[in-house]
Every structure is written in C-alpha cells, then in structure tokens.
C-alpha positions as CSV (number, residue, x, y, z in Angstrom):
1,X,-19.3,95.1,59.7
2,X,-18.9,92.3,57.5
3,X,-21.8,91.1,54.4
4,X,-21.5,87.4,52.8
5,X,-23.7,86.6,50.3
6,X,-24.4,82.6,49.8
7,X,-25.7,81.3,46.3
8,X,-27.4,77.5,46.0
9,X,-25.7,77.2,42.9
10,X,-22.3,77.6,41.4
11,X,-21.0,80.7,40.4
12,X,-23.3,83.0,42.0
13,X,-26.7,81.3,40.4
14,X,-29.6,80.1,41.7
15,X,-31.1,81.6,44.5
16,X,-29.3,83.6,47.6
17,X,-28.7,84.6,51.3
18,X,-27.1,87.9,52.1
19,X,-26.0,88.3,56.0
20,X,-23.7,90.6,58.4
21,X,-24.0,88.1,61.3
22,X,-23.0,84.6,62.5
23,X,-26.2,81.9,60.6
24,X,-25.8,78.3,62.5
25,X,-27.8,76.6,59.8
26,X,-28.0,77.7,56.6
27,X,-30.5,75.5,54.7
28,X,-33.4,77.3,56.6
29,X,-33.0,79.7,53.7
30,X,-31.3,77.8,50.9
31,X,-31.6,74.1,50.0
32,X,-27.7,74.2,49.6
33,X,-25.1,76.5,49.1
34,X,-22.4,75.7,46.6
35,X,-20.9,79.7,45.7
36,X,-20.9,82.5,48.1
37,X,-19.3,86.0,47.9
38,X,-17.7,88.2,50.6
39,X,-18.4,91.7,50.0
40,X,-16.7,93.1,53.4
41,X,-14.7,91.8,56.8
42,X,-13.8,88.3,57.1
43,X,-15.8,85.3,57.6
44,X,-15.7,81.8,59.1
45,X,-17.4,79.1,57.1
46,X,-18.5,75.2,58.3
47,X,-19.5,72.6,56.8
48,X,-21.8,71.2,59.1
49,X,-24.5,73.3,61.2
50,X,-24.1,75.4,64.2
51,X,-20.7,75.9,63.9
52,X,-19.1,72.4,63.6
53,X,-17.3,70.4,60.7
54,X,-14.3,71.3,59.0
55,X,-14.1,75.1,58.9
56,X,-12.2,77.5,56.1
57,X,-11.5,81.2,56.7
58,X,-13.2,83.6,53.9
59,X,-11.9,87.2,53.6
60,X,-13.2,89.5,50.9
61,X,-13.6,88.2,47.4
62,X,-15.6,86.0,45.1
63,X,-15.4,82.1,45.8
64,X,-17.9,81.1,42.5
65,X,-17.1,77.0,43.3
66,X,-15.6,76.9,46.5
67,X,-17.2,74.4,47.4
68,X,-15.9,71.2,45.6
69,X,-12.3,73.2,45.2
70,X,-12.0,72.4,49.1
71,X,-14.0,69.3,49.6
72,X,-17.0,70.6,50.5
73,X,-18.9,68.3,49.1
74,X,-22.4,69.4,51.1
75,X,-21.4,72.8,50.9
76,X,-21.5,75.7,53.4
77,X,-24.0,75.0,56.5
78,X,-23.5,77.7,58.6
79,X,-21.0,80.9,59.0
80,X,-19.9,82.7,61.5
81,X,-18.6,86.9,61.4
82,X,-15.1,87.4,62.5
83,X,-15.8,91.0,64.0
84,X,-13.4,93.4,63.5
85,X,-10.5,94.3,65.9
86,X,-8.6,97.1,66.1
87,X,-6.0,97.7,68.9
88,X,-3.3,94.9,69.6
89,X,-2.6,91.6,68.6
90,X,-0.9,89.6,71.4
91,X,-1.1,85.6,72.2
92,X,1.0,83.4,74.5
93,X,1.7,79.7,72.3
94,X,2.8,77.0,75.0
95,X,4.5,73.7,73.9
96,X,2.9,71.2,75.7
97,X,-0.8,71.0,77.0
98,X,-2.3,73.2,79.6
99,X,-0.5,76.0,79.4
100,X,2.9,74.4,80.2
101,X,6.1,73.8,78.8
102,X,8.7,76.6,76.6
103,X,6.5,79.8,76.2
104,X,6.3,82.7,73.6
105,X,4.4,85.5,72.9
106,X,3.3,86.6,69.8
107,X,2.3,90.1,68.6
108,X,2.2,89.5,65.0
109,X,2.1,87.3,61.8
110,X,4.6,84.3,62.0
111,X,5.0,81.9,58.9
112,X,6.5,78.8,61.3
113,X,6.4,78.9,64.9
114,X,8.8,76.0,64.4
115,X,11.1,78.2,62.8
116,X,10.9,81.5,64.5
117,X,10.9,79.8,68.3
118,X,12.5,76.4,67.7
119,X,9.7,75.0,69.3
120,X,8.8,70.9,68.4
121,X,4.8,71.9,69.1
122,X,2.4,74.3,70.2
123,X,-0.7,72.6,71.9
124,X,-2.2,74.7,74.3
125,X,-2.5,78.9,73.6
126,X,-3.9,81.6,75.3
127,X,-5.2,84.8,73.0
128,X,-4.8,88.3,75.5
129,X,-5.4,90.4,72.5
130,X,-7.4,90.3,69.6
131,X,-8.4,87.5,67.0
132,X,-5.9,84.7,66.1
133,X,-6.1,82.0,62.9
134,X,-4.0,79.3,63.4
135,X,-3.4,76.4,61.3
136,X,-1.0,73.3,60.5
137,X,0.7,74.2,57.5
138,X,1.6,78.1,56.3
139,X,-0.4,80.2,54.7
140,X,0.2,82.7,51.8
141,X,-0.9,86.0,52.7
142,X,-3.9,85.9,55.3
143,X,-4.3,90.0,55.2
C-alpha cells in the first residue's frame, strides 16, 4: 500500500494531508498544496480535480517544490494510488488508431519504441497485464 503526504507550503511547511488512497480534490483539506512527500508505492498526481489536468508520476521520495519545478503553478489538486502489481507485464502497442496497423508486444521497459520496433507511431494500445506509463519523450530510470 502506498502513503503520500501533501504540505500547503514549500518544503514540507505549513499544514498537511497524509493518504493511502486515490483524493479527487484536494483543497477540501488544504487551501493548496505546493510540497508533498512519498513515503511508499507510487503515485499519480493532477493538477486539476478529480483526476484531470496535466498529470506527473510520483514514486518514493521527497518533492519539497515540486510544484513550480514542473509548472504547477496551482499545485497538486488531486492524486490518484498506482496499486501495486505483481505478476506479468505485457501490452500490445499498435501504430495507427484503433487497434490497427504494425503490432508489438511488450513485456518490459523500452527506452524508444521508435528504436526497438522501427515503428513511425504508437496511437492506440492495449494493456493485458499489469500497469503501463507511457510518455513522449524517454525517461531516466522509472523503477
């Protein structure tokens, strides 16, 4: 089980919300939220409520400004617990849209789909096994 602990003021002052489950709005316990820290599993953050906005994976760690380091400029709004998964990792990427085009299956970490499948996109996907973070541009160590 995961614990995040939100504070409404940079590094770690001011007052704070500690939770182990998914919170679509935030500000029902703190006015803002501008430094947060991770103490277990891995967490999805937004920056608008009930899960919407630009979102930023948190693992475990201490994020004392966060916030303005990634733009976040109303801070944190709501979170959501990535649970934990154990067993395989498997996911089908497709080239074009709805599940069409070259297809490859992946089982674990890949740096550049471009480079490992020589494929031009990836715009549709389809997760079989266990819990997937994407993005457009690599990443340097997601452990």
């Amino acid at each position: 089980m995961g614990k995040i602990i939100f504070y409404e003021d940079r590094n770690f002052q001011g007052r704070s919300y500690e939770t182990s489950s998914d919170c679509s709005e935030l500000t029902s316990y703190l006015s803002r939220c501008q430094s947060c820290r991770v103490e277990s599993g891995c967490f999805m953050v937004y920056d608008r409520p009930n899960f919407m906005g630009n979102q930023y994976f948190m693992k475990r760690g201490e994020y004392a400004d966060y916030m303005s380091m990634m733009g976040l400029t109303g801070g944190i709004r709501s979170c959501r617990m990535i649970p934990m998964h154990r067993g395989q990792f498997r996911m089908r990427i497709y080239e074009r849209e709805n599940f069409s085009g070259q297809m490859n299956e992946l089982t674990d970490d890949c740096d550049s789909i471009q480079d490992r499948y020589r494929m031009s996109d990836c715009l549709s996907s389809q997760v079989m096994d266990g819990h997937w973070l994407c993005t457009s541009s690599p990443t340097s160590g997601a452990g």
